[in-house]
N, C-alpha and C positions, 0 to 999 in steps of 0.2 A: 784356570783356578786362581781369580785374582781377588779372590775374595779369602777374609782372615778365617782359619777353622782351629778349632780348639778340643785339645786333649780331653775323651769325657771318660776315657777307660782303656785299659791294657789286656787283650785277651794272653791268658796266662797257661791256659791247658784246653784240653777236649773235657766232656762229662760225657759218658757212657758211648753206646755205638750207632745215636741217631741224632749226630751232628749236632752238640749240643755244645754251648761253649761257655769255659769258665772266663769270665771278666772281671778283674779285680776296678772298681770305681773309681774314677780321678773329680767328681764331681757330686757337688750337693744337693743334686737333683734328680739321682740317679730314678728315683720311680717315675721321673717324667722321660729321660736318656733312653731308659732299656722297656719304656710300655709298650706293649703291643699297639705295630702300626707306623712305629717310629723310623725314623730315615736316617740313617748316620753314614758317614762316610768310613770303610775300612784300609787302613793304608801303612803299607811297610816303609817306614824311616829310613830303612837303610837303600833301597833298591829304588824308591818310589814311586811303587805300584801302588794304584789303591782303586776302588770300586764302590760302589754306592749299593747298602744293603738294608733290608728291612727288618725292622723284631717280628716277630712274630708271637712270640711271648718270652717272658722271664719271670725269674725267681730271685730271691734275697736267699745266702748258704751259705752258711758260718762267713764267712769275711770275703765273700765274692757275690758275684752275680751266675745264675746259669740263663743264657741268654741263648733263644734258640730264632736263627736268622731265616726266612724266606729261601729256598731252593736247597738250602744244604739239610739233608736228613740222612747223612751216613758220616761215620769217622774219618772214612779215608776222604773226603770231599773238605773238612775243614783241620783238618792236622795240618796243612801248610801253611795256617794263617797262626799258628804259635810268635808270639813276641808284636803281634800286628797292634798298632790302637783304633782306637776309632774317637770318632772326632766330631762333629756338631762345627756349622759355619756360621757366622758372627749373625746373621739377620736370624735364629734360631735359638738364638739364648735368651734364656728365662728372663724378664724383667724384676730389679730389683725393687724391695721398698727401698724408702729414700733412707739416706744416710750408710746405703749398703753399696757396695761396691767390690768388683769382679777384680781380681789380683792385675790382672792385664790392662786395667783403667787406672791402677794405682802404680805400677813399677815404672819410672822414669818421668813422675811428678818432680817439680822443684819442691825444695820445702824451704819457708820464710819463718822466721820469728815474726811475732805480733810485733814489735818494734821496724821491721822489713831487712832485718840480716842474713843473707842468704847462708842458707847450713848446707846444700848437697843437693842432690837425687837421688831419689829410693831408685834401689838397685835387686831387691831383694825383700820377701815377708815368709818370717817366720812366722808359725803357731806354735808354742811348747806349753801352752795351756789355757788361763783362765782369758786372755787376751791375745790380740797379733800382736811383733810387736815388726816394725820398718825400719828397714836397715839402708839409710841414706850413706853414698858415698860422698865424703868430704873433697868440699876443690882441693888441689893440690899443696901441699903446705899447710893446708890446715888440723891437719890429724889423722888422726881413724876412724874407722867409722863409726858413725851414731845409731844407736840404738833407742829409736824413738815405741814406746809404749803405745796402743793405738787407746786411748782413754779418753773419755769426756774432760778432763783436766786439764789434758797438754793437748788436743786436738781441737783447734777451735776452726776449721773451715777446710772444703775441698771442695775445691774446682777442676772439675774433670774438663771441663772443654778447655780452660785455660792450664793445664796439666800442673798446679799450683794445689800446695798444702799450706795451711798456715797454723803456725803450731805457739804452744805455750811453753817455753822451757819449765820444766821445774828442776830444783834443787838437785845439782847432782849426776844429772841428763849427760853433762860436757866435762 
């Protein structure tokens, strides 16, 4: 398993008594993750067992998924996979439009001022609402961390192959 696989959902409970399973979604994709047909990998964090399983079909319910996998059609055949995720491997995720980018392409960029003063490495992206915003760790000595807004204002270039952000200070930022 030398290939990267990523978080696309948390199974969280059973749904009723023909193997049906609640998934809460880690992912903005979910009607492509959980369609019928699909191949995820399921796998326990703690233990690291995991297995490759298929949808078979799913649903959108209230704030989950009920996701019903290939071979298991009873309760007592998926009650053991409680707390398990499932995961999607890196040649398998969705293509962006451009200017859109996958949290995992973004955390451990440099970030430059337009003038080229080095501020950090995103460490960290929050969402608390209308924008993300990135929370670069400051080199040593130089403070706390920054709170960069992810806006057309202060965000003027990213370079994912060269893991580089180049940013706009505005007023206030530092």
């Amino acid at each position: 398993m030398n290939e990267k696989w990523f978080t696309v959902g948390k199974i969280v409970n059973t749904h009723g008594i023909r193997g049906e399973l609640k998934v809460l979604s880690q992912t903005d994709f979910a009607d492509v993750r959980f369609a019928a047909g699909s191949k995820l990998l399921m796998l326990n964090e703690e233990s690291g067992d995991s297995m490759e399983v298929k949808v078979i079909s799913s649903r959108s319910h209230k704030n989950v998924y009920i996701v019903k996998l290939e071979g298991f059609n009873d309760i007592n055949l998926v009650e053991k996979y409680k707390g398990w995720v499932l995961k999607v491997s890196e040649a398998e995720l969705v293509p962006l439009d451009e200017g859109e980018y996958y949290y995992h392409e973004i955390i451990g960029c440099r970030v430059l001022t337009e003038e080229g003063e080095e501020l950090g490495v995103i460490s960290e992206i929050l969402s608390p609402g209308a924008n993300d915003v990135w929370v670069v760790d400051r080199p040593k000595g130089a403070g706390k961390q920054l709170l960069l807004p992810v806006i057309d204002d202060v965000l003027i270039s990213v370079n994912i192959k060269e893991k580089l952000v180049t940013v706009r200070l505005m007023e206030g930022l530092i």
